[in-house]
Structure formats: structure tokens, C-alpha cells
C-alpha positions, 0 to 999 in steps of 0.5 A, a space after each residue: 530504495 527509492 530508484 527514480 524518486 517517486 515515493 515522496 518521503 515527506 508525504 509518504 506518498 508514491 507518485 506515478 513518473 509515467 503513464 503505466 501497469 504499475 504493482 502497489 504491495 503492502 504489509 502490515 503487522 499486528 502484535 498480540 491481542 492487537 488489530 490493524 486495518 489498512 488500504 492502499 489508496 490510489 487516488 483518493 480511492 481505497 484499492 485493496 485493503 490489509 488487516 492483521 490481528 494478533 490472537 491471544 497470546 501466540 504473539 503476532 499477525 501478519 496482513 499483506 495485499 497487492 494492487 496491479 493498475 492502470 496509473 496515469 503521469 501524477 497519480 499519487 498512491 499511499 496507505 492508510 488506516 482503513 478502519 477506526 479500531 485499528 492500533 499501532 503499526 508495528 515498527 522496523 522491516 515488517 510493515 512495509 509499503 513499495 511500488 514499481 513500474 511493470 511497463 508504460 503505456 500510453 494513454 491509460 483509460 482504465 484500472 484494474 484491481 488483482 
């Protein structure tokens, strides 16, 4: 779902449409005996970072984080690879990344990790 346009799916990038509290989460599988690390990046800025490693042989790994914060109009928000080590993500609905509005504000001034 892409309600209101903001995430560029050229750029796979979340572009804030108002100055607001917005809430990034994000997802990521690992298979077995494989490692991912990523980051939510606001702004240039890693925010909350995910990791996931699939031990030996039971298979899969599940790594999940969330970012609540102060955006301005225009702040770009995305997800990376946080670390050099960190192999494929695993395809389909379980690495996932969505971001929303709570409510607008004004004139943001700050942000605020949880």
C-alpha cells in the first residue's frame, strides 16, 4: 500500500509530505547459517538498526526494529545495509519496510528515537 505517494518506489525511499510524529518499522530475514544487518536512515543518519542471523541448522532468522520521530516536509527515510558481513535479504512478505503518519505538527525542532 502506498496511501498518499510518499514511498518513491524508484528510489525505495519514504519521503515525509508534512512536517510530523511519523512511525518507520523494519523487518528483515536471514536464512541459515546467514547474517543481515541493516539501519533505518533518516536522513543520512542511521536511526535503529536490525540484525538477524540464522543459526546452524533450525533454519531462519527474524530481526525487527522501529523508529518514532520528529520529520520535517521533504525528510527522506530508507533502509540500508548497516554492516559489510551481511548476506542477501530473504525475498517475499518477510523483509518489509513501512512508514506512516501519527499526527502533524507545525514546525519540528527535534527528534526522537524509541
Amino acid at each position: 500500500m502506498n496511501a498518499g505517494n510518499a514511498f518513491d518506489p524508484v528510489m525505495h525511499t519514504f519521503i515525509c509530505p508534512v512536517d510530523g510524529i511519523y512511525v518507520f518499522q523494519s523487518a528483515f530475514m536471514a536464512e541459515s547459517r546467514d547474517v543481515i544487518e541493516t539501519a533505518i536512515v533518516l536522513e543520512g543518519a542511521e536511526s535503529a538498526r536490525i540484525y538477524a542471523a540464522g543459526e546452524s541448522d533450525h533454519g531462519y532468522d527474524q530481526g525487527f526494529n522501529a523508529l518514532v520521530s520528529l520529520c520535517k516536509h521533504g525528510h527522506h527515510v530508507w533502509v540500508h545495509t548497516a554492516h559489510p558481513n551481511s548476506r542477501a535479504v530473504y525475498p517475499g512478505n518477510f523483509s518489509t519496510f513501512s512508514g506512516f503518519l501519527l499526527w502533524e505538527v507545525e514546525s519540528p525542532s527535534a527528534v526522537f528515537v524509541g
